[in-house]
PDB file of N, H, CA, C and O in Angstrom:
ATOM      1  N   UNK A   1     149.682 -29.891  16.377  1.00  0.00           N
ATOM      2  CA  UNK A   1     148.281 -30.137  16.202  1.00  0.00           C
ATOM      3  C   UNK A   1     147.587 -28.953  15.519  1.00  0.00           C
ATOM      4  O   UNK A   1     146.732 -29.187  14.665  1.00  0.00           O
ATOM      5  N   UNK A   2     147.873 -27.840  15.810  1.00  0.00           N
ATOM      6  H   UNK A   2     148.568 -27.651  16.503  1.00  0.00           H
ATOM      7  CA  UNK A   2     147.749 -26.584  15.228  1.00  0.00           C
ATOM      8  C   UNK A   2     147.889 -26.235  13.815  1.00  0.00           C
ATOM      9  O   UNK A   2     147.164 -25.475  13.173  1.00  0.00           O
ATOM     10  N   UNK A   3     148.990 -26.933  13.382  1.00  0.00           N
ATOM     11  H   UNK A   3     149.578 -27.551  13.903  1.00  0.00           H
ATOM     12  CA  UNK A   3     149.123 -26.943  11.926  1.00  0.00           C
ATOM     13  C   UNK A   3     148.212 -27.404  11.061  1.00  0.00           C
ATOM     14  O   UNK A   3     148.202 -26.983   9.904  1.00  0.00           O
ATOM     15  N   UNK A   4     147.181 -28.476  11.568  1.00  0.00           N
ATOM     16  H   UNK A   4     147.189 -28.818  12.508  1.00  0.00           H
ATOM     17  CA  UNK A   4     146.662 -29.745  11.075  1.00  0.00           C
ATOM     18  C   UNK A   4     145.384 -28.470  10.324  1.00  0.00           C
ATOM     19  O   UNK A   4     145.021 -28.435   9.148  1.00  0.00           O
ATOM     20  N   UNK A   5     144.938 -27.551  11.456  1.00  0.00           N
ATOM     21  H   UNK A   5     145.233 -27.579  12.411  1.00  0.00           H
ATOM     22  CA  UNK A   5     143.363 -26.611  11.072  1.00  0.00           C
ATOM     23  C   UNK A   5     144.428 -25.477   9.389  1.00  0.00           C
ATOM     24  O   UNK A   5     144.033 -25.636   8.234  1.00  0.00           O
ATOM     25  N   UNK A   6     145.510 -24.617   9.675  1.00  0.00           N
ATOM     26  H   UNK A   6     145.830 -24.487  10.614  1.00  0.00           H
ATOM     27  CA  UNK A   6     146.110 -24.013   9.049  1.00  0.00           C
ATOM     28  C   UNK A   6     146.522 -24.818   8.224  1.00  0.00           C
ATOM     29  O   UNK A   6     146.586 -24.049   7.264  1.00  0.00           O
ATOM     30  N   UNK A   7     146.888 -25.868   7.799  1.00  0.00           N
ATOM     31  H   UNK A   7     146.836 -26.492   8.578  1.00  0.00           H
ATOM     32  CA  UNK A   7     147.344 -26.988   6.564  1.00  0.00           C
ATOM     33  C   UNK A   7     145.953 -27.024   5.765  1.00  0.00           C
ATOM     34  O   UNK A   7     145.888 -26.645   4.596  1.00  0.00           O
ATOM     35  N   UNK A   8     145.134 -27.381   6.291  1.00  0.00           N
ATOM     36  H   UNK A   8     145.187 -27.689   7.241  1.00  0.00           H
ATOM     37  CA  UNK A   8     143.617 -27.652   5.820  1.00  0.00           C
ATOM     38  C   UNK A   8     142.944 -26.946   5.195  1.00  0.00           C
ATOM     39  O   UNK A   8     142.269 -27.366   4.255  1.00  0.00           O
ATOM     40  N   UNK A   9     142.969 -25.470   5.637  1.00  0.00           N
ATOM     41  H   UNK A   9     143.518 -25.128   6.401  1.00  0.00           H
ATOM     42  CA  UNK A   9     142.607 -24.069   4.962  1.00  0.00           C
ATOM     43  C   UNK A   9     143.616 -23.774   3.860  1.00  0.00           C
ATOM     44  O   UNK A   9     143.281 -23.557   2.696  1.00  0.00           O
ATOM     45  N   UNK A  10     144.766 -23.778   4.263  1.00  0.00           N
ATOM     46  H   UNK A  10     145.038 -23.953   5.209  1.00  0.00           H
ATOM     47  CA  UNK A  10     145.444 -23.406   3.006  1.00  0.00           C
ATOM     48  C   UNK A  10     145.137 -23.888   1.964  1.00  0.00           C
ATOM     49  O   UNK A  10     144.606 -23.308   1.017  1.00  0.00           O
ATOM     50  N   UNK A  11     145.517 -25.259   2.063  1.00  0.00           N
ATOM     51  H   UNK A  11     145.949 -25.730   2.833  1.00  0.00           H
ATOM     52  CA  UNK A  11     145.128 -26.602   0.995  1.00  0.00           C
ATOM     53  C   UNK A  11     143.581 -25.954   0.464  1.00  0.00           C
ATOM     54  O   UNK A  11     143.689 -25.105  -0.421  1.00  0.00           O
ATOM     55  N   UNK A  12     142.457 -26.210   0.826  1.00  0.00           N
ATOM     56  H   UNK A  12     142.369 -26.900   1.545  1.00  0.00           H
ATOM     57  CA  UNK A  12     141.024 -26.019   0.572  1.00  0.00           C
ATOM     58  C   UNK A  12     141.288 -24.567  -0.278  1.00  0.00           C
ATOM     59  O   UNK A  12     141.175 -24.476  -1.501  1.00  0.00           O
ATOM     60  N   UNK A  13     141.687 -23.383   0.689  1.00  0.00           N
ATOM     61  H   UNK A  13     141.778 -23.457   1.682  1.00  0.00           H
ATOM     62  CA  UNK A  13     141.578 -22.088   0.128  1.00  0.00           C
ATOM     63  C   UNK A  13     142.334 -21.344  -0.902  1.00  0.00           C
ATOM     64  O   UNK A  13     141.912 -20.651  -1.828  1.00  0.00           O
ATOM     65  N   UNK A  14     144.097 -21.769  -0.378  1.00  0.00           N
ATOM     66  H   UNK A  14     144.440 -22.332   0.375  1.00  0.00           H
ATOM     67  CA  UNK A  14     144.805 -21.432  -0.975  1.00  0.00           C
ATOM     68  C   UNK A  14     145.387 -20.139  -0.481  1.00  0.00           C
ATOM     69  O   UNK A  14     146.319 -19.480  -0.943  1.00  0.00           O
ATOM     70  N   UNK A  15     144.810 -19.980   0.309  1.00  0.00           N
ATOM     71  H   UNK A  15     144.053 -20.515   0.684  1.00  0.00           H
ATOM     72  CA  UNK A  15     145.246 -18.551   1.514  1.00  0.00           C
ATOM     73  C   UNK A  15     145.590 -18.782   2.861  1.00  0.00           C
ATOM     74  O   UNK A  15     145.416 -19.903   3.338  1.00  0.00           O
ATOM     75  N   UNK A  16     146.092 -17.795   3.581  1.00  0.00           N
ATOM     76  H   UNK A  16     146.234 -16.884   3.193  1.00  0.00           H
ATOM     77  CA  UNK A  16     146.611 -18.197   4.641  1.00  0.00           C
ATOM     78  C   UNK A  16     145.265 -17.969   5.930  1.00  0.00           C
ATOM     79  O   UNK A  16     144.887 -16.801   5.838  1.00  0.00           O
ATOM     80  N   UNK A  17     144.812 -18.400   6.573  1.00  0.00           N
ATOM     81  H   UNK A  17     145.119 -19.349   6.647  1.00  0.00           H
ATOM     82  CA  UNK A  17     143.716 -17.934   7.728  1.00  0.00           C
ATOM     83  C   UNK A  17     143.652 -16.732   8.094  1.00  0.00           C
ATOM     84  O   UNK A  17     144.666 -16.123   8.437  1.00  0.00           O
ATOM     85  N   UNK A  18     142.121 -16.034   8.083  1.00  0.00           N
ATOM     86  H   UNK A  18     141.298 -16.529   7.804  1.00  0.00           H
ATOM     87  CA  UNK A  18     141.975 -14.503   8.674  1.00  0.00           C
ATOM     88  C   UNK A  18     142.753 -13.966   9.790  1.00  0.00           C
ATOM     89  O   UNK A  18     142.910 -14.642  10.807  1.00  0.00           O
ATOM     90  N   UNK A  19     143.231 -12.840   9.674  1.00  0.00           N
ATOM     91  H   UNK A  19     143.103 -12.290   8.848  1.00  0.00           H
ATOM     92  CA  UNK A  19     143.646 -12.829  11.491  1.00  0.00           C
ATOM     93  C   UNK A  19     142.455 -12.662  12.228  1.00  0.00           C
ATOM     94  O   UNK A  19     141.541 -11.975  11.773  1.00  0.00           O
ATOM     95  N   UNK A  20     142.373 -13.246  13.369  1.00  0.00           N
ATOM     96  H   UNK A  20     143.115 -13.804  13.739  1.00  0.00           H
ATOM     97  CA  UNK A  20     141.668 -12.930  14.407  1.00  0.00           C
ATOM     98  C   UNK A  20     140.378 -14.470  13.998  1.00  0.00           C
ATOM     99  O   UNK A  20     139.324 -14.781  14.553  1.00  0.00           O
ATOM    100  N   UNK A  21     140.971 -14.968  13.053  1.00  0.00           N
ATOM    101  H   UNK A  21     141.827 -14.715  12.602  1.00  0.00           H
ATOM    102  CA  UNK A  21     139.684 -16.131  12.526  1.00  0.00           C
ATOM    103  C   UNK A  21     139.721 -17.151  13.311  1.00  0.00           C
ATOM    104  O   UNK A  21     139.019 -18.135  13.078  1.00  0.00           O
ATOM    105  N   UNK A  22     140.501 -17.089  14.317  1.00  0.00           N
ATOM    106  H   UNK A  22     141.071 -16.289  14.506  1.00  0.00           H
ATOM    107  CA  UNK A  22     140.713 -18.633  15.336  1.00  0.00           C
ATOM    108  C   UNK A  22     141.038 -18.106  16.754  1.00  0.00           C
ATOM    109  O   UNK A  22     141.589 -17.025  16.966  1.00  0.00           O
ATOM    110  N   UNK A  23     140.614 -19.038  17.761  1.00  0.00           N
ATOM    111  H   UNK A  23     140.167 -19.916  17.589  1.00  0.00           H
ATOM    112  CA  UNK A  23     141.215 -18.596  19.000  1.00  0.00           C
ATOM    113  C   UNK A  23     141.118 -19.918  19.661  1.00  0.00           C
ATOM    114  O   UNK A  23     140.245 -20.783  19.598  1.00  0.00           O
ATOM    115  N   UNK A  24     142.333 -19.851  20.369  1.00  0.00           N
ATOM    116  H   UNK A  24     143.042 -19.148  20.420  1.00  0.00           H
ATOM    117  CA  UNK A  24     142.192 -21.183  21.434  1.00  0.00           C
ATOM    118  C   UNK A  24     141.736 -21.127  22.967  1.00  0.00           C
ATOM    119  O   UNK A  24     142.096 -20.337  23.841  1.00  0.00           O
ATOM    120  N   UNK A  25     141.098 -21.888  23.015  1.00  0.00           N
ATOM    121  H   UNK A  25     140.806 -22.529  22.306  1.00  0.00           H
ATOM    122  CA  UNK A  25     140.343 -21.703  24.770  1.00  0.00           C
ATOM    123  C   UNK A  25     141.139 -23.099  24.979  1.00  0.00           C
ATOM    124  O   UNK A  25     141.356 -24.050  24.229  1.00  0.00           O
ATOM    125  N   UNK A  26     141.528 -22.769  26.510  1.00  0.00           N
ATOM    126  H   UNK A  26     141.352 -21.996  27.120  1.00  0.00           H
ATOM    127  CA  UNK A  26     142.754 -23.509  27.279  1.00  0.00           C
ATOM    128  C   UNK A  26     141.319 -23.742  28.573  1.00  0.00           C
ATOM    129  O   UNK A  26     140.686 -22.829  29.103  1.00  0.00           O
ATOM    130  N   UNK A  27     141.102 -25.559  28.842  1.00  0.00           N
ATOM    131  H   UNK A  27     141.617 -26.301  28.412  1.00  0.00           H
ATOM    132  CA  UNK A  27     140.371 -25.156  29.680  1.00  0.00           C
ATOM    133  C   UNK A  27     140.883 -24.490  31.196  1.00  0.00           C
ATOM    134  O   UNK A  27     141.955 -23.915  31.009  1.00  0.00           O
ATOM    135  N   UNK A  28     140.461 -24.399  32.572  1.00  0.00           N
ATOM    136  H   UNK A  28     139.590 -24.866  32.724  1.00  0.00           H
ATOM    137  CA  UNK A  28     141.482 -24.146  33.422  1.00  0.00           C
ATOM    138  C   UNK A  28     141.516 -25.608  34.188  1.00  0.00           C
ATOM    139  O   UNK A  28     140.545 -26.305  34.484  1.00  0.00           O
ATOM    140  N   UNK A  29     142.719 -25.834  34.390  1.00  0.00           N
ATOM    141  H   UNK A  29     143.507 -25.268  34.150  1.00  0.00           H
ATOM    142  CA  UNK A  29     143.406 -26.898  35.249  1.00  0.00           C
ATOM    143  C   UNK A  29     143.133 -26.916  36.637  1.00  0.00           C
ATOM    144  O   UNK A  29     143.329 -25.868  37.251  1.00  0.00           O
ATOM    145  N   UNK A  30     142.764 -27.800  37.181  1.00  0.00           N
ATOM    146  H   UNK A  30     142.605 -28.652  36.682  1.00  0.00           H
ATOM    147  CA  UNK A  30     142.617 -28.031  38.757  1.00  0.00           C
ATOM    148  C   UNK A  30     144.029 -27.878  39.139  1.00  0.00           C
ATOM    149  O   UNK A  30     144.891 -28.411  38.440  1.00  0.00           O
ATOM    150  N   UNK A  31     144.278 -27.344  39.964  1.00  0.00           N
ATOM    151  H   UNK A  31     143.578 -26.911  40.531  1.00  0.00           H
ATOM    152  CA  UNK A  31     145.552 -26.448  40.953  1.00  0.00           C
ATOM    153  C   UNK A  31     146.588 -28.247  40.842  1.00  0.00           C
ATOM    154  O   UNK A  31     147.772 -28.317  40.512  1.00  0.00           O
ATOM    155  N   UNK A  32     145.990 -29.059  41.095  1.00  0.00           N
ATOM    156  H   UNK A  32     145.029 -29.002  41.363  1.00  0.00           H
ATOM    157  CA  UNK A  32     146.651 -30.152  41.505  1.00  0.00           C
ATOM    158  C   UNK A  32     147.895 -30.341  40.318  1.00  0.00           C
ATOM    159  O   UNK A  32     149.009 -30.790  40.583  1.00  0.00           O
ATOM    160  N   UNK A  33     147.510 -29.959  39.149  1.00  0.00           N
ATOM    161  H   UNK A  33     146.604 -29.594  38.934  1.00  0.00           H
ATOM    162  CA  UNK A  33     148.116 -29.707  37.532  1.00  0.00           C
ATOM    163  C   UNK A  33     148.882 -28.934  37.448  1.00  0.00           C
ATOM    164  O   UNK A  33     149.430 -28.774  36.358  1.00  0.00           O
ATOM    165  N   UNK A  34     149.279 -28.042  38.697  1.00  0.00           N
ATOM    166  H   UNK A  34     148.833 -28.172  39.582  1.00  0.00           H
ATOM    167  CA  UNK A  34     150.208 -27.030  38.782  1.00  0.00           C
ATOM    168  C   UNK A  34     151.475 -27.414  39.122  1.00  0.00           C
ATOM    169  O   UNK A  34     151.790 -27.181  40.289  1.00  0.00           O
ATOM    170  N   UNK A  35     152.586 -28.132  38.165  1.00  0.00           N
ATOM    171  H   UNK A  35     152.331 -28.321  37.217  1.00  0.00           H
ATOM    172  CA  UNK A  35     153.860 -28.650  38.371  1.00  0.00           C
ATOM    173  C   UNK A  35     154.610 -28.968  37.743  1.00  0.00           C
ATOM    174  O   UNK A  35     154.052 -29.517  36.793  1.00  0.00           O
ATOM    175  N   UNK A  36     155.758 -28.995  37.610  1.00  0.00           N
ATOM    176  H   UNK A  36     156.211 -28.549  38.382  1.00  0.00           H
ATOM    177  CA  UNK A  36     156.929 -28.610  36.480  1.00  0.00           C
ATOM    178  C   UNK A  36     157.173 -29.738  35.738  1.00  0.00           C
ATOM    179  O   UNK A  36     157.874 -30.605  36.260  1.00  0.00           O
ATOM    180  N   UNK A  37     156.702 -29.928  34.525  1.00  0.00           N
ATOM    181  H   UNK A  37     156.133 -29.224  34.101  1.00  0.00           H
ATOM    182  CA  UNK A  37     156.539 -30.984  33.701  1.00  0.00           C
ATOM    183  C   UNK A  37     157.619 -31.519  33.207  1.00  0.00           C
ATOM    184  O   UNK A  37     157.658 -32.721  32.945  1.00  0.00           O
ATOM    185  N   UNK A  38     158.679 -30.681  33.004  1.00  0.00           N
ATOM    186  H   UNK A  38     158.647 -29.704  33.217  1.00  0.00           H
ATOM    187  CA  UNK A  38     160.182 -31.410  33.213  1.00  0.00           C
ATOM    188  C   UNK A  38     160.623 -32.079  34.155  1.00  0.00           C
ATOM    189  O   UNK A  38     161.652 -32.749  34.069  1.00  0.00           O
ATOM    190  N   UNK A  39     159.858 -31.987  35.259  1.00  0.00           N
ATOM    191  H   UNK A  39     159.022 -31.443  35.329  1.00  0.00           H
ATOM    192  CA  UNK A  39     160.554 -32.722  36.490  1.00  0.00           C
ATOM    193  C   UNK A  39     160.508 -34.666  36.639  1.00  0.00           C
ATOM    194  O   UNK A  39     159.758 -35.250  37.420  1.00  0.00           O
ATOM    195  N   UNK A  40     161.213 -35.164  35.961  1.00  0.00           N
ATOM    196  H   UNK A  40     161.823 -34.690  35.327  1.00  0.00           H
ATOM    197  CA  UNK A  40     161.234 -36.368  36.019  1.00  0.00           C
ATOM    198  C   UNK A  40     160.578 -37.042  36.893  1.00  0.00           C
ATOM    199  O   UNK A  40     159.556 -37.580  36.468  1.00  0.00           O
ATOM    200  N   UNK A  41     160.908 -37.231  38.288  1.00  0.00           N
ATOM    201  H   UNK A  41     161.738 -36.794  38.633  1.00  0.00           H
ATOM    202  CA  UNK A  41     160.259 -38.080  38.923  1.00  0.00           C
ATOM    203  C   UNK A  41     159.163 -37.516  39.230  1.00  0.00           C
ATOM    204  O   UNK A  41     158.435 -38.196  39.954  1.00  0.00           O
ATOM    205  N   UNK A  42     158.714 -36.316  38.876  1.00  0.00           N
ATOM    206  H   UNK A  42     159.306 -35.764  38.288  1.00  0.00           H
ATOM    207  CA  UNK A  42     157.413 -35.186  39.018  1.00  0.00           C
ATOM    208  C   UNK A  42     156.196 -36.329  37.805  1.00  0.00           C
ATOM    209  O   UNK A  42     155.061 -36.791  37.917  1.00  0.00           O
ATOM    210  N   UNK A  43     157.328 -36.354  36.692  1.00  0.00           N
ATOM    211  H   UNK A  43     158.251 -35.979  36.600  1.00  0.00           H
ATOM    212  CA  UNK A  43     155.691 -37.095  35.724  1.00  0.00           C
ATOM    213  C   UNK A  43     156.484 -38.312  35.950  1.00  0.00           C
ATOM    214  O   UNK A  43     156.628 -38.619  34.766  1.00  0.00           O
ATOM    215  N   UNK A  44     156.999 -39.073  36.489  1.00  0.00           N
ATOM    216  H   UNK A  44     156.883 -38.824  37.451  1.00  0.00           H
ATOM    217  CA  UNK A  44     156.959 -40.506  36.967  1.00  0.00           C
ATOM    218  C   UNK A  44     155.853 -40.429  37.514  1.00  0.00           C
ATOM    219  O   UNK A  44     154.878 -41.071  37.124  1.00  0.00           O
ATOM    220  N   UNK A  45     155.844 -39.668  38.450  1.00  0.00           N
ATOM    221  H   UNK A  45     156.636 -39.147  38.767  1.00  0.00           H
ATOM    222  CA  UNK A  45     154.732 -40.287  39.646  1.00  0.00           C
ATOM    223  C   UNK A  45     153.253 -40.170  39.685  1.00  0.00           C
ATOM    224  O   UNK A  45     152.335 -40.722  40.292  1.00  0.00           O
ATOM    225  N   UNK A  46     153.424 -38.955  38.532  1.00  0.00           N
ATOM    226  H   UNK A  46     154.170 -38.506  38.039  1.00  0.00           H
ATOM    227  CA  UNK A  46     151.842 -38.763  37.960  1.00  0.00           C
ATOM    228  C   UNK A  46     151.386 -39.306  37.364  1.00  0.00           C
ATOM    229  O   UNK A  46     150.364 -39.909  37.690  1.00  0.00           O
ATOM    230  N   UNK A  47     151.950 -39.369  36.108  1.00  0.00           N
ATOM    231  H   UNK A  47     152.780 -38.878  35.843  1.00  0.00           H
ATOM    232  CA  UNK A  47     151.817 -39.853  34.511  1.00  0.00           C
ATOM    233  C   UNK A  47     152.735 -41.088  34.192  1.00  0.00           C
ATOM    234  O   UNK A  47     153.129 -41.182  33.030  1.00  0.00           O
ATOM    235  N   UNK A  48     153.090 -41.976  35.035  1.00  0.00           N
ATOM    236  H   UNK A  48     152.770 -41.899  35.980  1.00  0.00           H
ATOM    237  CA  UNK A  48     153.983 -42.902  34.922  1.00  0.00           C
ATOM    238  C   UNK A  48     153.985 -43.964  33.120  1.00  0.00           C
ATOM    239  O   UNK A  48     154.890 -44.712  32.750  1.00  0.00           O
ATOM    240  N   UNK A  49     152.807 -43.681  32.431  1.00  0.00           N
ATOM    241  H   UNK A  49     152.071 -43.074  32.732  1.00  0.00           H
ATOM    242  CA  UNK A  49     152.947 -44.273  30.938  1.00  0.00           C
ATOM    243  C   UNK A  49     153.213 -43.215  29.838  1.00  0.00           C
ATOM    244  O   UNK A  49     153.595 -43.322  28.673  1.00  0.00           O
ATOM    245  N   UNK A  50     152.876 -42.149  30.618  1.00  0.00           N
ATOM    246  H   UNK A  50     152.565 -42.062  31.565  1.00  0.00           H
ATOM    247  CA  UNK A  50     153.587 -41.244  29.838  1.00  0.00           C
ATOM    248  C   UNK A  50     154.920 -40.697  29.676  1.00  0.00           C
ATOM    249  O   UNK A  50     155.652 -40.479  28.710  1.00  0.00           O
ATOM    250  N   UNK A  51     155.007 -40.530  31.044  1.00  0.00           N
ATOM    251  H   UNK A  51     154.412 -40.707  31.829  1.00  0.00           H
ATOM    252  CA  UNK A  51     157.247 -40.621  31.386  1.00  0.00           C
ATOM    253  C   UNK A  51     157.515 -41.805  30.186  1.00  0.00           C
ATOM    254  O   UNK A  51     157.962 -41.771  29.039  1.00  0.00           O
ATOM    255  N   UNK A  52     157.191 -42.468  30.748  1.00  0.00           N
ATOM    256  H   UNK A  52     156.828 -42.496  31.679  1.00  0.00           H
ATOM    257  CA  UNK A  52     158.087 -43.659  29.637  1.00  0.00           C
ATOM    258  C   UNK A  52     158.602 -43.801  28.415  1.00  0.00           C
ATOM    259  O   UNK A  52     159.715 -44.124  28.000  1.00  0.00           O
ATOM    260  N   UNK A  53     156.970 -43.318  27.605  1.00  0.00           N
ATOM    261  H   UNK A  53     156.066 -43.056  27.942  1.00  0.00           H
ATOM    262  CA  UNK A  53     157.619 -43.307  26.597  1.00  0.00           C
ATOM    263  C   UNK A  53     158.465 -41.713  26.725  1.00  0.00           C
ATOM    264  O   UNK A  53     159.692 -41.724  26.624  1.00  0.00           O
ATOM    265  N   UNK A  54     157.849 -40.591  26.913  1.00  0.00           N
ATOM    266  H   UNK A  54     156.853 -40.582  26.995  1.00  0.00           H
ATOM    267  CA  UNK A  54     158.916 -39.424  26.949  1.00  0.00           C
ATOM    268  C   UNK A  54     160.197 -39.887  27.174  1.00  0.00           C
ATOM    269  O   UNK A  54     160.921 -40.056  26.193  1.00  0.00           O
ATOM    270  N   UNK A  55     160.632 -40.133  28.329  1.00  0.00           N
ATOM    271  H   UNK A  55     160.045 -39.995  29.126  1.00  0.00           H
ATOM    272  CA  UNK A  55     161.995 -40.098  29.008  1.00  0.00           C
ATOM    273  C   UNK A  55     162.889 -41.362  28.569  1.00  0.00           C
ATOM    274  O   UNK A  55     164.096 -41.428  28.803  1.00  0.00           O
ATOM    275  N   UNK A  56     162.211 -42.275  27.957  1.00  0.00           N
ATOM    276  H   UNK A  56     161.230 -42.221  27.767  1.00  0.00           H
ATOM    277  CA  UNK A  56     163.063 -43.608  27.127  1.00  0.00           C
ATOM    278  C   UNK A  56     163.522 -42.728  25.739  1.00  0.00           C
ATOM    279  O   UNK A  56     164.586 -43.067  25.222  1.00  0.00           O
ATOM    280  N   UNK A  57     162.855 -41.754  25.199  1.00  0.00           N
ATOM    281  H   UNK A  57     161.990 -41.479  25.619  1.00  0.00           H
ATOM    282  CA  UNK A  57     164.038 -41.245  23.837  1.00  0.00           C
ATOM    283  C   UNK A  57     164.581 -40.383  24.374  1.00  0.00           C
ATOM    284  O   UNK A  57     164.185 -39.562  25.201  1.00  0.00           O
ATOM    285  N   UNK A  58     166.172 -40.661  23.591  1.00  0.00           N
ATOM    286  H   UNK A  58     166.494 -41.328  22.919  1.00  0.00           H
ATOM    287  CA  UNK A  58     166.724 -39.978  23.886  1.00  0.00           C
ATOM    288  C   UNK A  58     166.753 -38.464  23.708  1.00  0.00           C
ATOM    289  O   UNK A  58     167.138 -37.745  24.629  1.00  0.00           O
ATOM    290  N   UNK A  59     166.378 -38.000  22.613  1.00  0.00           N
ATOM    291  H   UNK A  59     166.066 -38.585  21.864  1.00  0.00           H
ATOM    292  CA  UNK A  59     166.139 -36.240  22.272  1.00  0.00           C
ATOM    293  C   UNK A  59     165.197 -36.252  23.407  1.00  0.00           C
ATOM    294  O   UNK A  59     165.397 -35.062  23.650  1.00  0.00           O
ATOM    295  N   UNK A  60     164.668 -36.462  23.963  1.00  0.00           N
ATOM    296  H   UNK A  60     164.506 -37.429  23.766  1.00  0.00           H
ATOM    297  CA  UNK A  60     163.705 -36.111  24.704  1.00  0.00           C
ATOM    298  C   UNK A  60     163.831 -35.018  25.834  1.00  0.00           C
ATOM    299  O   UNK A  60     163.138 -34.128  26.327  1.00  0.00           O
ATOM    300  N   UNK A  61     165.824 -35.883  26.065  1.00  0.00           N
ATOM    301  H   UNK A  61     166.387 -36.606  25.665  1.00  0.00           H
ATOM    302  CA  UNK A  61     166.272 -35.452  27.470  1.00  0.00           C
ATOM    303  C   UNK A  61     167.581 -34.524  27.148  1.00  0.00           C
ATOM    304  O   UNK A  61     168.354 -34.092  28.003  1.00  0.00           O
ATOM    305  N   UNK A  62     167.700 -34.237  25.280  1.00  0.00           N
ATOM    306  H   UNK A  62     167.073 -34.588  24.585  1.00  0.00           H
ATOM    307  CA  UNK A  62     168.946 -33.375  24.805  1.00  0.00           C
ATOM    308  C   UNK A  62     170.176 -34.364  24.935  1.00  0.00           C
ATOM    309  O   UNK A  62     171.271 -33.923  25.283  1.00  0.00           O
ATOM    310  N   UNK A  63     169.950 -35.946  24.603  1.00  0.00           N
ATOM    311  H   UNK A  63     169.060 -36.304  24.321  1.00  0.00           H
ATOM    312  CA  UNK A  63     171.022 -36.861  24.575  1.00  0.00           C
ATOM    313  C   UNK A  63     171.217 -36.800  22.837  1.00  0.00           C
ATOM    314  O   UNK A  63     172.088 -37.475  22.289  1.00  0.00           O
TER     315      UNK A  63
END
Protein backbone atom coordinates (compact mmCIF):
# COMPACT_ATOMS: atom_id res chain seq x y z
CA UNK A 1 0.00 0.00 0.00
CA UNK A 2 3.01 2.09 0.68
CA UNK A 3 4.30 1.90 -2.67
CA UNK A 4 1.05 3.31 -4.13
CA UNK A 5 2.14 7.30 -2.24
CA UNK A 6 6.17 6.57 -3.49
CA UNK A 7 4.97 5.27 -7.16
CA UNK A 8 2.89 8.51 -7.41
CA UNK A 9 5.67 10.98 -6.53
CA UNK A 10 8.11 9.44 -8.53
CA UNK A 11 5.86 9.24 -11.57
CA UNK A 12 4.56 13.15 -10.96
CA UNK A 13 8.24 14.25 -9.85
CA UNK A 14 10.61 12.08 -11.16
CA UNK A 15 12.51 11.89 -7.84
CA UNK A 16 12.54 9.76 -5.15
CA UNK A 17 10.53 11.30 -1.75
CA UNK A 18 12.31 13.73 0.82
CA UNK A 19 13.68 11.93 3.72
CA UNK A 20 11.84 12.60 6.64
CA UNK A 21 8.78 13.80 4.02
CA UNK A 22 6.35 11.03 5.32
CA UNK A 23 5.57 9.35 8.51
CA UNK A 24 3.16 6.73 9.45
CA UNK A 25 0.90 7.00 12.56
CA UNK A 26 -0.21 3.39 13.62
CA UNK A 27 -3.39 4.03 15.53
CA UNK A 28 -3.10 2.15 19.09
CA UNK A 29 -5.03 -1.15 19.24
CA UNK A 30 -7.36 -2.08 22.06
CA UNK A 31 -5.30 -4.80 24.14
CA UNK A 32 -8.05 -7.29 22.91
CA UNK A 33 -5.85 -7.03 19.27
CA UNK A 34 -2.99 -8.30 21.10
CA UNK A 35 -2.53 -11.91 19.41
CA UNK A 36 -0.53 -13.90 17.17
CA UNK A 37 -1.90 -13.47 13.78
CA UNK A 38 -0.41 -16.61 12.51
CA UNK A 39 -2.28 -18.54 14.83
CA UNK A 40 -4.88 -20.29 12.80
CA UNK A 41 -7.60 -21.07 14.87
CA UNK A 42 -6.53 -17.58 16.66
CA UNK A 43 -7.99 -15.66 13.25
CA UNK A 44 -10.61 -18.42 12.73
CA UNK A 45 -12.23 -17.33 15.63
CA UNK A 46 -11.82 -13.70 15.27
CA UNK A 47 -11.75 -12.89 11.75
CA UNK A 48 -13.41 -16.01 10.47
CA UNK A 49 -13.89 -14.24 6.54
CA UNK A 50 -10.75 -13.32 6.68
CA UNK A 51 -8.97 -16.79 7.64
CA UNK A 52 -10.61 -18.02 4.68
CA UNK A 53 -9.66 -16.45 2.20
CA UNK A 54 -5.91 -16.28 3.86
CA UNK A 55 -5.63 -19.90 4.86
CA UNK A 56 -7.53 -21.45 1.55
CA UNK A 57 -4.16 -20.31 -0.60
CA UNK A 58 -1.86 -22.19 -0.53
CA UNK A 59 1.46 -19.77 -0.34
CA UNK A 60 -0.26 -18.45 2.33
CA UNK A 61 0.69 -21.38 4.61
CA UNK A 62 4.44 -22.03 2.58
CA UNK A 63 2.55 -25.01 0.57
Amino acid sequence: MLSIVRNAHLQATGGELPDGGWTIRYPELDRSWSFDFDDHREMTRRLPRLAALHWERPEAHGR
